[in-house]
C-alpha positions in Angstrom: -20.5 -16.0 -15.4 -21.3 -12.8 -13.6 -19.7 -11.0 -11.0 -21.2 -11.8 -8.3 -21.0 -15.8 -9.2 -17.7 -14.9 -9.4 -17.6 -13.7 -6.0 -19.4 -16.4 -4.4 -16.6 -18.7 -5.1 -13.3 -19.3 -5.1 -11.1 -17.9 -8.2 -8.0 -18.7 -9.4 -5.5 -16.1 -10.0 -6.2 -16.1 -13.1 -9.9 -15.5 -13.0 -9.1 -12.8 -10.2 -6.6 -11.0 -12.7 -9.1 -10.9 -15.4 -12.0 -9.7 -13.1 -10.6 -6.9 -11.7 -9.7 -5.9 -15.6 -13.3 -5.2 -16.1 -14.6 -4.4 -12.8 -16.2 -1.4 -11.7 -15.3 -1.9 -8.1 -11.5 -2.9 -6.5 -11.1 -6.2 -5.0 -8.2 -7.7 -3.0 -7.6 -11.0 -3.7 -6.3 -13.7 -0.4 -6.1 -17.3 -1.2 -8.9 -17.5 -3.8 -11.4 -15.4 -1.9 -12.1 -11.8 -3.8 -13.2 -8.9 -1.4 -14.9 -5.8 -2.5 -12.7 -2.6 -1.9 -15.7 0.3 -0.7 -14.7 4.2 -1.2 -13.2 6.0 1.3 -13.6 9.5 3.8 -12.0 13.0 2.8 -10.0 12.9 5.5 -8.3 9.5 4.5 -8.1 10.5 0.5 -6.2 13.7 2.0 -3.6 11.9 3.8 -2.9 9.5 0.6 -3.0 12.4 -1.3 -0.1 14.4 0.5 1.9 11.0 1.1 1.7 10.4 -2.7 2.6 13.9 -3.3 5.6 13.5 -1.1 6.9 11.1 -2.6 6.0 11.6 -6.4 7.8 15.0 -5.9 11.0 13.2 -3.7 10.9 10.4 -7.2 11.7 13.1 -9.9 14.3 12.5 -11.7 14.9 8.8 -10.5 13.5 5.4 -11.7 11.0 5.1 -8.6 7.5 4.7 -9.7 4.8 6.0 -7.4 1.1 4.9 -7.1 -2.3 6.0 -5.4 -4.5 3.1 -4.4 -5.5 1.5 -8.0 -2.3 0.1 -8.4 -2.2 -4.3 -7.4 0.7 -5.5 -5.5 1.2 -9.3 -5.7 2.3 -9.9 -2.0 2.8 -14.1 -2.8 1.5 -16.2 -5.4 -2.0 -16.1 -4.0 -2.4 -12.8 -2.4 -3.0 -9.2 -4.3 -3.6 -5.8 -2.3 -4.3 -2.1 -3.3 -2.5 -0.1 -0.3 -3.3 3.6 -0.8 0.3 4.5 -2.0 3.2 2.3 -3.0 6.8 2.9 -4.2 8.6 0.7 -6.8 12.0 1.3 -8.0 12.8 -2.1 -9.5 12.4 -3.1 -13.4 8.9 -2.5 -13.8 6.8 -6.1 -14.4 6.0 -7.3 -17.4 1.8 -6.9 -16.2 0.9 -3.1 -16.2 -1.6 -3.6 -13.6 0.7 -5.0 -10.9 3.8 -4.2 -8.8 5.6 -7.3 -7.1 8.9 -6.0 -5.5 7.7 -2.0 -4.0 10.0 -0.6 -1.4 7.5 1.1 0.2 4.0 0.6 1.2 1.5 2.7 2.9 -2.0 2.0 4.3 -4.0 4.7 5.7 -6.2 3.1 8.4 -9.6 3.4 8.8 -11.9 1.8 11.5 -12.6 -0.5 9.0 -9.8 -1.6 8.3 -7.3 -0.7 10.9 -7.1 -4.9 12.1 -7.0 -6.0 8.7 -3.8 -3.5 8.2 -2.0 -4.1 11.1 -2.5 -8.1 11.2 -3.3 -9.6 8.0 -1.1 -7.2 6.2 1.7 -6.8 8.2 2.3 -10.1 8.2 2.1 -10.5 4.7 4.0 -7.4 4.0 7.2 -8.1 5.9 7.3 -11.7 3.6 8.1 -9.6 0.9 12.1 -9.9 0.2 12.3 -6.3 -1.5 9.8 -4.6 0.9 11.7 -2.2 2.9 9.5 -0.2 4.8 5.3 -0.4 5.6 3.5 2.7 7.0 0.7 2.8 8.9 -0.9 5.9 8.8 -4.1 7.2 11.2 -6.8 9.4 10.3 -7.7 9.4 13.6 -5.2 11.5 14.6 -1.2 12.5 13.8 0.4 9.0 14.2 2.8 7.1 11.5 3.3 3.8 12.6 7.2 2.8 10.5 7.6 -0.9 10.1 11.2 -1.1 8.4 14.1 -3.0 7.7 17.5 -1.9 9.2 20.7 -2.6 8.1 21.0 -6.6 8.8 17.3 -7.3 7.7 15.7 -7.3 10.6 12.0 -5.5 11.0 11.8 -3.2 13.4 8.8 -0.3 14.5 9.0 3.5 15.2 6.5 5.4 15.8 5.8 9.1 15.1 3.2 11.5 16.7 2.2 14.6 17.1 5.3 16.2 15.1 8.9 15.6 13.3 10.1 13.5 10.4 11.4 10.3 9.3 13.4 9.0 6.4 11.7 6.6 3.8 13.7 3.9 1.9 12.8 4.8 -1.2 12.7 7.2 -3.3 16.4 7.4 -2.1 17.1 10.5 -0.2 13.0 11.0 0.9 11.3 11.6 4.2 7.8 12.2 4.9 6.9 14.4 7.8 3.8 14.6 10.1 3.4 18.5 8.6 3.2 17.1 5.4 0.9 14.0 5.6 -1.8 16.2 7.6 -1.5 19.1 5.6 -5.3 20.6 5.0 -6.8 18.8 8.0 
């Protein structure tokens, strides 16, 4: 079966998991429907950049994991995304090319897929039991959008624009500022 038989269909897990083994291009994977990942604008591979650099620095030394956008997170049984930078501090899973407990996710939102971000994933996101904070990060213009836990388990939002900082869950002890994340633009 080719790929693009395989994309005309439904897959199981399974045959998703296996795909994306030997696939030239990125797909997410919701409810047995595979979607083609397309590349992405300087501006947003700059911001991922500085966020993953953030962190990766903020992880030395502890047992966080940090990733850049090639990296699967299973968000349920049937659903897999790449966000553009994830943090996992957990046991790492027994598959090397999946996370399914980060702490932190961040999507940087293009026009393409700012509703998809905001909606779809979100949603699905805040399902997660050992998902303490999402980002959503513009490209547009200097705007962090913190979805996050507080201390009883309820999600709440903050914003931040224009300038300052914020604490991130994990790696313990980080926090990302606006300075950073737009460096170089």
């Amino acid at each position: 079966m080719t790929q693009s038989e395989r994309e005309s269909r439904q897959l199981t897990v399974e045959e998703y998991l296996e795909l994306e083994k030997t696939s030239s291009v990125k797909h997410e994977f919701v409810g047995g429907e595979v979607h083609a990942m397309t590349g992405a604008s300087r501006r947003h591979n700059t911001i991922a950049g500085n966020v993953f650099l953030a962190l990766r620095l903020a992880a030395r030394g502890s047992t966080c994991r940090v990733f850049q956008s090639d990296m699967k997170v299973r968000v349920s049984s049937d659903t897999f995304y790449y966000p553009d930078v994830l943090v996992a501090c957990d046991d790492p899973p027994e598959d090397e090319y999946t996370e399914d407990a980060p702490c932190l996710v961040v999507e940087v939102v293009s026009p393409s897929t700012e509703a998809t971000d905001r909606r779809e994933k979100l949603a699905a996101y805040k399902r997660m039991p050992d998902l303490k904070a999402y980002l959503i990060v513009s490209q547009e213009r200097k705007w962090i959008e913190r979805h996050f836990r507080d201390e009883s388990g309820e999600w709440r939002r903050a914003d931040l624009t224009e300038e300052g900082s914020f604490p991130v869950p994990c790696p313990p002890g980080a926090a990302l500022s606006l300075a950073e994340v737009y460096e170089g633009l």
